[in-house]
C-alpha positions as CSV (number, residue, x, y, z in Angstrom):
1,X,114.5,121.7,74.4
2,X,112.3,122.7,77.3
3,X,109.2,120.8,75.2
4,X,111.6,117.5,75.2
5,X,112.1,118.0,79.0
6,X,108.9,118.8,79.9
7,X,107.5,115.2,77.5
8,X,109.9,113.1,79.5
9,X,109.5,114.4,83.0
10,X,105.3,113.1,81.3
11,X,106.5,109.9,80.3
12,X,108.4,109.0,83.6
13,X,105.4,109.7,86.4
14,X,103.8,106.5,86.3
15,X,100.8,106.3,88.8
16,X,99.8,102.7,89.5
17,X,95.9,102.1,89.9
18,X,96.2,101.4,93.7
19,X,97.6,104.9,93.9
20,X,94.9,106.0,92.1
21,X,92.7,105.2,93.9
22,X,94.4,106.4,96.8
23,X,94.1,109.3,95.9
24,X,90.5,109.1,95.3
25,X,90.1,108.3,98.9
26,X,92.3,111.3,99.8
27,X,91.1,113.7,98.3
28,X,87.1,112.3,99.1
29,X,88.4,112.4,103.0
30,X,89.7,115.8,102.4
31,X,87.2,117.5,100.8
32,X,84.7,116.2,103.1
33,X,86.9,116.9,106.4
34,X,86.6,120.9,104.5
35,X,83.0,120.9,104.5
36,X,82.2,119.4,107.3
37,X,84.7,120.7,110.3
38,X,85.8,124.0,108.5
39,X,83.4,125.5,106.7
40,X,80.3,124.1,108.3
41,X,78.9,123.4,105.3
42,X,75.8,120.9,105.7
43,X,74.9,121.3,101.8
44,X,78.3,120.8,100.6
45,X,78.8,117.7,102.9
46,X,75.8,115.9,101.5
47,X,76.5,116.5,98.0
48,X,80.6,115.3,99.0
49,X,78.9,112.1,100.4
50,X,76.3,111.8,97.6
51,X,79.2,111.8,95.4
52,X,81.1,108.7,97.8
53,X,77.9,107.0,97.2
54,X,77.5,107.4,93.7
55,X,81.3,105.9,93.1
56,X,80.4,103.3,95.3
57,X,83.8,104.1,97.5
58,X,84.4,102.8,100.9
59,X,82.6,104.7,103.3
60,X,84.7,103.3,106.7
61,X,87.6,103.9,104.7
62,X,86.7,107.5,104.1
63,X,85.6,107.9,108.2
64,X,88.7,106.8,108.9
65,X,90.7,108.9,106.8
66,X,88.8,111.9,108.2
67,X,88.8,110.8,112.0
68,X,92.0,109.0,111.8
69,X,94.1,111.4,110.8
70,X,95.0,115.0,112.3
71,X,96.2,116.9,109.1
72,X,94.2,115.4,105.9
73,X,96.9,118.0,104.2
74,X,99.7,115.9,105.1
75,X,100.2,112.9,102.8
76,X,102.4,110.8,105.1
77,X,99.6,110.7,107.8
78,X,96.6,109.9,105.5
79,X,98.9,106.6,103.8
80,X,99.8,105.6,107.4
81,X,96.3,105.8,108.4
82,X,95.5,104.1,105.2
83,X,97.8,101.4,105.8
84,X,96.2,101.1,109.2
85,X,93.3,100.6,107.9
86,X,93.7,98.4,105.1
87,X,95.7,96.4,107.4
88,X,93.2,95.9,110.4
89,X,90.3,94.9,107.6
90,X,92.5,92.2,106.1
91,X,93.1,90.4,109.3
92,X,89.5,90.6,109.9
93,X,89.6,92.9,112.9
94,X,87.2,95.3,111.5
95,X,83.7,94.6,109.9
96,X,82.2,97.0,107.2
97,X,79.8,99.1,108.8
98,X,76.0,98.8,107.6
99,X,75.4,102.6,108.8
100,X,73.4,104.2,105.8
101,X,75.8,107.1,103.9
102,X,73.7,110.1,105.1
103,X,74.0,109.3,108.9
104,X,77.6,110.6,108.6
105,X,76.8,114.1,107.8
């Protein structure tokens, strides 16, 4: 019974790809926020931002995320700050920055 349960509860999470990737962006921002304002960690940042690189993510997206937002821990904030985002580079507000990736760290 609890292996039926446990196969439908599977079934039922769907996770579209834009949430995916969300959450690729989240947990890039929060990883690097770690490294970089908690632990200190100058090592661990450039091998966070090697990886952002190597995925070819959104780098202003990912600055945002970590700037924008207070609590990277806190879901709500990082979609509103997301949202934000996304919304002010659709109406053309903000250009992509041309800033290579390893002037960040």
């Amino acid at each position: 019974m609890a292996f039926l349960q446990a196969i439908q509860t599977t079934l039922l999470r769907y996770q579209s790809a834009r949430d995916q990737q969300q959450d690729v962006y989240f947990s890039c921002a929060r990883n690097l926020a770690r490294a970089q304002f908690q632990l200190a960690d100058e090592e661990l940042s450039r091998r966070l931002w090697q990886d952002v690189a190597e995925r070819e993510l959104d780098v202003d997206r990912i600055l945002n995320l970590m700037y924008g937002c207070w609590f990277q821990e806190d879901r709500a904030a990082m979609q509103e700050a997301d949202a934000a985002y996304s919304t002010e580079r659709a109406s053309g507000g903000m250009q992509p920055s041309q800033v290579g990736i390893f002037e960040h760290c």
